[in-house]
C-alpha positions in Angstrom: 106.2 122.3 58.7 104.6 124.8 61.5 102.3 125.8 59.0 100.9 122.4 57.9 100.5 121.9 61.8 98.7 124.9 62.5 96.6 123.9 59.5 95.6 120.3 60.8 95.2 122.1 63.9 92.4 124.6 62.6 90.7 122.0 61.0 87.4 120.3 61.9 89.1 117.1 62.1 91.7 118.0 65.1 88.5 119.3 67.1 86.8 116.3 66.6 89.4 114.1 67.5 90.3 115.9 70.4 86.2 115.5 72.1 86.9 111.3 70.4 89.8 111.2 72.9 88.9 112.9 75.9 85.1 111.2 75.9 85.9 107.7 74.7 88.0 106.8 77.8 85.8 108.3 80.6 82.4 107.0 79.0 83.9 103.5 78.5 85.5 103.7 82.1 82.0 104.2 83.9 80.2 102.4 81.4 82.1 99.0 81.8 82.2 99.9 85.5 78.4 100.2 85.8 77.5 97.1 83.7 79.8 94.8 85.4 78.2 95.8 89.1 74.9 95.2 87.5 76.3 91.8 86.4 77.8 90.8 89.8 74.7 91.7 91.3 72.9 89.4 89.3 74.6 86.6 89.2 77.5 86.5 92.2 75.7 87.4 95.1 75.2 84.1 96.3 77.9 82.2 97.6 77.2 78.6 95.4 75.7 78.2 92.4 71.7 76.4 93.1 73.3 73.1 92.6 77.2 73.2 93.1 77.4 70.5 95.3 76.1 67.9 92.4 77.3 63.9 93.7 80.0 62.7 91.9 78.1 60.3 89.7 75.8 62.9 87.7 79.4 64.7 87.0 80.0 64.2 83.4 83.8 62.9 82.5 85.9 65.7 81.7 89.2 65.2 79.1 91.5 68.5 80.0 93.9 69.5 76.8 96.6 70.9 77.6 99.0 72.0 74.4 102.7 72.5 75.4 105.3 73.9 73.1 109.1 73.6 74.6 107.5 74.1 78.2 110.1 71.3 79.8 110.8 73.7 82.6 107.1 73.8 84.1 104.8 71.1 82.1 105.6 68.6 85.3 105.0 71.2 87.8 101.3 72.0 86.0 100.8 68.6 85.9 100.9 67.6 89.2 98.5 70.5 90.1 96.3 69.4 87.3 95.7 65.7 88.5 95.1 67.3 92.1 91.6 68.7 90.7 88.5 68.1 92.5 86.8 65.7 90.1 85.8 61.8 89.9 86.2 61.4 86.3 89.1 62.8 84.3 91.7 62.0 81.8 94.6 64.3 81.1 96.1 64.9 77.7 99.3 66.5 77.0 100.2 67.1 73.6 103.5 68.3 73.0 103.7 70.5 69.2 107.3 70.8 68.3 108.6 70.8 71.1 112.2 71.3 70.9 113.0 70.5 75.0 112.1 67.9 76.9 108.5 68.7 77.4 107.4 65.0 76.1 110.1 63.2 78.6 109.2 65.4 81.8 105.6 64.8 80.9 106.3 60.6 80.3 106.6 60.5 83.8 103.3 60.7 84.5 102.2 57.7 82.5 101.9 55.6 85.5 98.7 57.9 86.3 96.5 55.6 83.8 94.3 59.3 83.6 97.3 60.5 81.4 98.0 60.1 77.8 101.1 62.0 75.7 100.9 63.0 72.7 104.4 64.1 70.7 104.2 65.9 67.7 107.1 66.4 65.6 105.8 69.8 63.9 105.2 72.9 65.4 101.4 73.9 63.7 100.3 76.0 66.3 98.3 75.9 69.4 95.1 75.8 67.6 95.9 73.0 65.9 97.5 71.0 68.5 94.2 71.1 70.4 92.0 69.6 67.6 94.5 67.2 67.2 94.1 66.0 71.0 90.4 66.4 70.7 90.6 62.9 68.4 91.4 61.3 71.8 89.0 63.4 74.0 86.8 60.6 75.9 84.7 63.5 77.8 82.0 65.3 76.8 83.8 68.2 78.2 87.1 69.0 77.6 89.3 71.6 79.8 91.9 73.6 77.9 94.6 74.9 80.1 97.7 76.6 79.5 100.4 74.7 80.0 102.4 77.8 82.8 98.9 77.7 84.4 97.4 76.1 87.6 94.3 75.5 88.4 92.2 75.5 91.7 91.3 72.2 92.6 87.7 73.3 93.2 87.5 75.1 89.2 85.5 72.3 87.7 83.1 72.2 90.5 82.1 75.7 89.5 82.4 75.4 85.7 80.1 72.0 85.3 76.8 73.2 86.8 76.7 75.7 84.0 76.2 73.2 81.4 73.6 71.1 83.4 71.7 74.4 83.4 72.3 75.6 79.8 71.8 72.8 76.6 73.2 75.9 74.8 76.0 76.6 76.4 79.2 76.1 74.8 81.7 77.4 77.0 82.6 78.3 80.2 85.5 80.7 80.9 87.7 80.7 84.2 89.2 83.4 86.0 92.3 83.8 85.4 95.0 85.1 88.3 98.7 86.7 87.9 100.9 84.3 90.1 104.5 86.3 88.8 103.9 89.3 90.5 107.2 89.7 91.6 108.1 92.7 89.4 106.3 95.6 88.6 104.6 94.2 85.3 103.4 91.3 86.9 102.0 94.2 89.6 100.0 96.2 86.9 98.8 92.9 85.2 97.5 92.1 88.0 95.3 94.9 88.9 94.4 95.0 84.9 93.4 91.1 84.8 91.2 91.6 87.6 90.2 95.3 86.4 90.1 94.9 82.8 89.6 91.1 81.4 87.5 90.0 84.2 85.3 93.2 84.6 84.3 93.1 80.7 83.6 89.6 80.8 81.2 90.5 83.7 80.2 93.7 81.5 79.7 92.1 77.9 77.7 89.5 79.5 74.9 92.1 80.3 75.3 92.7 76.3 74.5 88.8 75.6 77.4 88.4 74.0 81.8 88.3 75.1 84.5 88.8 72.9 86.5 86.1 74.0 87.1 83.6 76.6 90.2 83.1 78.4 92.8 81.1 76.6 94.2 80.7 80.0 91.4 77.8 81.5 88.4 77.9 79.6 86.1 74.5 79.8 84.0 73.6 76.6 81.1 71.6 75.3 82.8 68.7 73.0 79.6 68.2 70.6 79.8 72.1 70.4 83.4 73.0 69.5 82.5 70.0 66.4 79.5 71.8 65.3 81.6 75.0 64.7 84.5 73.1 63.1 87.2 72.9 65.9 89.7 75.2 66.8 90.0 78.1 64.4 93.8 77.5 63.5 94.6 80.2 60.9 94.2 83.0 63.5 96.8 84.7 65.7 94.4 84.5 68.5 92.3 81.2 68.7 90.4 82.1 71.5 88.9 85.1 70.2 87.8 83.7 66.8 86.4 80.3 68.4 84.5 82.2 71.1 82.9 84.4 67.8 82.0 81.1 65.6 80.5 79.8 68.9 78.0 83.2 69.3 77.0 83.2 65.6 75.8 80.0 66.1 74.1 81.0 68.5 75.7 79.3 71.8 76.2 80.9 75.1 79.4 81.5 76.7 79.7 81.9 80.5 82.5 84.1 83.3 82.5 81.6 86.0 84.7 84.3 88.9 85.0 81.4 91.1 87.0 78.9 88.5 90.0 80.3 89.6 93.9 79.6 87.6 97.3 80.9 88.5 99.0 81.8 85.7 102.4 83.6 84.3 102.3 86.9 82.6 105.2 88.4 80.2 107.5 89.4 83.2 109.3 91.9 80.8 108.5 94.6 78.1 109.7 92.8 75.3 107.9 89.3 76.0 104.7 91.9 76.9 105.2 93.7 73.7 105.2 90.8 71.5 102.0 89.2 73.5 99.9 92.1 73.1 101.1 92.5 69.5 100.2 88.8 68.7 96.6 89.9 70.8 95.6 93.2 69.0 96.8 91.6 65.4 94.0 88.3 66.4 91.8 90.9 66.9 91.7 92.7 64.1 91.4 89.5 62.0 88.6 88.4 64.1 86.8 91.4 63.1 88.0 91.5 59.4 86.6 87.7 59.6 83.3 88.7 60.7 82.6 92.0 59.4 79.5 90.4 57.8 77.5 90.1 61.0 76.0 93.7 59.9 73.9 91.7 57.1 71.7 90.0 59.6 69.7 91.2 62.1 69.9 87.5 64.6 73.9 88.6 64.9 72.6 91.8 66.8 73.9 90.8 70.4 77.5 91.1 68.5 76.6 94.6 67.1 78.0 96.1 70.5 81.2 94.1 71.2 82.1 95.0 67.4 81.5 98.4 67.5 83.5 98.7 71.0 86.3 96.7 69.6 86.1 99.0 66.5 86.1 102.2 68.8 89.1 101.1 70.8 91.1 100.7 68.0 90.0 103.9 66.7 91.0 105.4 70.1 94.5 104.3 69.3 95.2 106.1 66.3 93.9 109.0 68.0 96.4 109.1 70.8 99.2 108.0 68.5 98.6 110.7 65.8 97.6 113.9 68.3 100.2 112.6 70.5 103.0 112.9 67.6 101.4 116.1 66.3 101.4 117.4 69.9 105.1 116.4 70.5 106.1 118.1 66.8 104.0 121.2 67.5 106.6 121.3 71.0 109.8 121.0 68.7 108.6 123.7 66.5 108.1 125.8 69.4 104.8 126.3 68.8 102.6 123.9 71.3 98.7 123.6 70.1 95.4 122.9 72.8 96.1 119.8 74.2 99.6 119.3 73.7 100.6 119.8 77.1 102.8 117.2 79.4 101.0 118.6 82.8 97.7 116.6 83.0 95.0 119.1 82.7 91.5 119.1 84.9 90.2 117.1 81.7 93.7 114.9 81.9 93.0 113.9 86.0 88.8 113.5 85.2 89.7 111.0 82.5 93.0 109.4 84.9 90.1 109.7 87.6 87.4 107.7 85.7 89.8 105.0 85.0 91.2 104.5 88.1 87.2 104.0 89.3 87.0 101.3 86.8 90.0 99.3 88.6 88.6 99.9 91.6 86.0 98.0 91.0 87.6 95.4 89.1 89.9 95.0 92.2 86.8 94.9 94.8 84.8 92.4 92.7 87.7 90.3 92.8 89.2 90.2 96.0 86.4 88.1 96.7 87.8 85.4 95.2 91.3 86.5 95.4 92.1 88.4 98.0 96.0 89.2 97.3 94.8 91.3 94.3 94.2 94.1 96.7 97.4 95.5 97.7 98.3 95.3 93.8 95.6 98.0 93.6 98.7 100.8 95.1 100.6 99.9 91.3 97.0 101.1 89.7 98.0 104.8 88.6 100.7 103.3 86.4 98.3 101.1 84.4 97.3 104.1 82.2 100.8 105.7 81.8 102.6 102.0 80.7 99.7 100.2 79.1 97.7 102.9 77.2 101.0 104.2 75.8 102.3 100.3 74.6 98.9 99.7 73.5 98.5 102.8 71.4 101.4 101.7 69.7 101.1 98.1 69.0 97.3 98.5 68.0 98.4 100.9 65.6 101.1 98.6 64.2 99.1 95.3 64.7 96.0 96.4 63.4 97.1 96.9 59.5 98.2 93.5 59.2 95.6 92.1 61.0 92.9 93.5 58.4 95.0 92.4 55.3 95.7 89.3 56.6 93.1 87.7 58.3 94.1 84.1 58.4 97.3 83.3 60.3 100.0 82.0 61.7 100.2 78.9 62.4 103.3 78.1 64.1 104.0 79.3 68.2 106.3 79.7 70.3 106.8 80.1 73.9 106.7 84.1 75.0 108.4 83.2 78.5 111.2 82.5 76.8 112.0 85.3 74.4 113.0 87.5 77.4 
């Protein structure tokens, strides 16, 4: 066995993925860091949008969908902070899918607000699905899809709406999602990485042209858009990721709007985390199984780069899953090889270094909206040591399945309450 790993060790192969490991981190950390100033600086360094105080009656009517599976415990709560949005002109739909709770009674109370309409389905199909089948009663022209565990700020609409007056081509605008469980130290590091990671590519990629996916969390959409792509795509773990992909190659726009703010819950635990993340990095890979074809034409080019990232990062994974293993065995055989050491070397704390710049300025573009996320910025250091670890592992695991299977599942269930 110590033979076959000094082997692997001597070959061309361990070399190269040892410079693949140590350079894909610290380039990515300055690069997304870099492109997402340039994109603040563009486009954030005024206070209002040109026209964000439109009067209410060139406001278009908004219908916000918001899917609910066994969510008895909070669907009244979200509710009541949805109908306290800043808007003339809305109507509320709840549809309930499978719901095995009493999400449809706690959410019948609120038929005495004529904006609201219930929907109960008796079969869970998913949350893709449950959507389109709200979207038959969708009076708007835009329609809101919120989580049902999420809250919006009453002013979100007034930021997201301008964007569509501006762009015929615009399909979607995605909010900016806040951790409002950040009571234990998961909730902490999600924090920092929601404002440090999620929002700071979605200011990056939009330099690029293109984003790899909205927020499932609040994202506001162009009705006459999501029916010229087909709907929802249902037969994906991760909607959100395929939609926002059949939206760009048709060729719509999709916007970050930093100010449309929404308080959300994350997984509070590792297991609840674990099986998110799982659920995310299996989407993915079917998204890009799905769309592996973009390479045959050259009009999908603004894609080219968010593929080849996504592609990158997963290939990043194996990387630190097989050295790291190798590494480990090369330790039990008493034998350790270059790398395989657990005291972070100077190339170890430039790479820890790079990424901790890259929250940084996630957390300083943000605070500007949100200023609580800067205390959350003393949990930073962990985020490598938990997150890059878990997600090593579950990309590895995900991935396989994803590729082979690239339509699926339907059904959902609720990850708050698998703890």
């Amino acid at each position: 066995m110590l033979d076959l790993v000094q082997s692997f060790a001597d070959h061309p192969v361990y070399d190269a993925m040892m410079v693949f490991f140590a350079m894909y981190p610290l380039f990515t950390s300055i690069m997304w860091a870099v492109t997402a100033i340039i994109s603040a600086f563009r486009r954030e360094r005024s206070s209002k949008l040109d026209f964000y105080e439109l009067p209410d009656g060139a406001l278009p009517r908004i219908s916000v969908v918001i899917p609910a599976h066994s969510e008895g415990r909070i669907i009244a709560s979200t509710l009541e902070r949805i109908l306290e949005l800043d808007y003339p002109d809305l109507q509320v739909i709840v549809i309930s899918d499978g719901s095995d709770d009493d999400t449809v009674e706690k959410a019948h109370a609120f038929l005495s607000d004529e904006r609201v309409t219930v929907i109960d389905k008796r079969v869970n199909e998913g949350k893709a699905m449950a959507i389109n089948d709200a979207l038959v009663f969708a009076a708007g022209e835009l329609v809101l899809v919120m989580d049902a565990d999420a809250y919006p700020e009453p002013d979100a609409l007034r930021w997201m709406v301008p964007h569509f007056i501006r762009n015929p081509r615009l399909a979607v605008v995605t909010g900016n999602p806040r951790v409002r469980n950040t009571d234990r130290l998961l909730g902490k590091i999600q924090a920092v990485e929601f404002s440090s990671i999620i929002s700071l590519l979605k200011r990056a990629q939009v330099v690029w042209g293109r984003i790899m996916t909205v927020s499932g969390v609040m994202a506001l959409y162009r009705k006459s858009a999501l029916q010229d792509v087909g709907l929802f795509v249902h037969d994906c773990a991760t909607e959100d990721i395929a939609t926002s992909w059949e939206f760009q190659r048709k060729f719509y726009d999709i916007r970050y709007e930093p100010h449309a703010m929404a308080r959300m819950q994350v997984p509070p635990g590792l297991r609840s985390l674990w099986n998110q993340r799982l659920r995310w990095a299996r989407g993915l890979a079917q998204v890009l199984r799905r769309n592996v074809d973009i390479w045959k034409s050259w009009k999908n080019r603004r894609l080219f780069p968010v593929y080849v990232e996504a592609v990158l990062s997963i290939a990043w994974a194996y990387c630190f899953v097989i050295l790291t293993s190798i590494w480990i065995l090369s330790w039990v055989l008493g034998a350790p090889l270059l790398g395989a050491t657990p005291v972070p070397t100077w190339w170890g704390m430039l790479i820890g270094t790079a990424a901790l710049f890259q929250l940084l300025v996630g957390v300083l573009m943000d605070r500007r909206y949100d200023p609580s996320v800067t205390k959350y910025y003393l949990w930073a250091a962990l985020y490598p040591l938990i997150y890059w670890v878990q997600m090593s592992i579950i990309t590895v695991i995900a991935t396989p399945s994803g590729i082979l299977r690239p339509k699926g599942p339907g059904t959902w269930r609720t990850p708050r309450t698998s703890e």
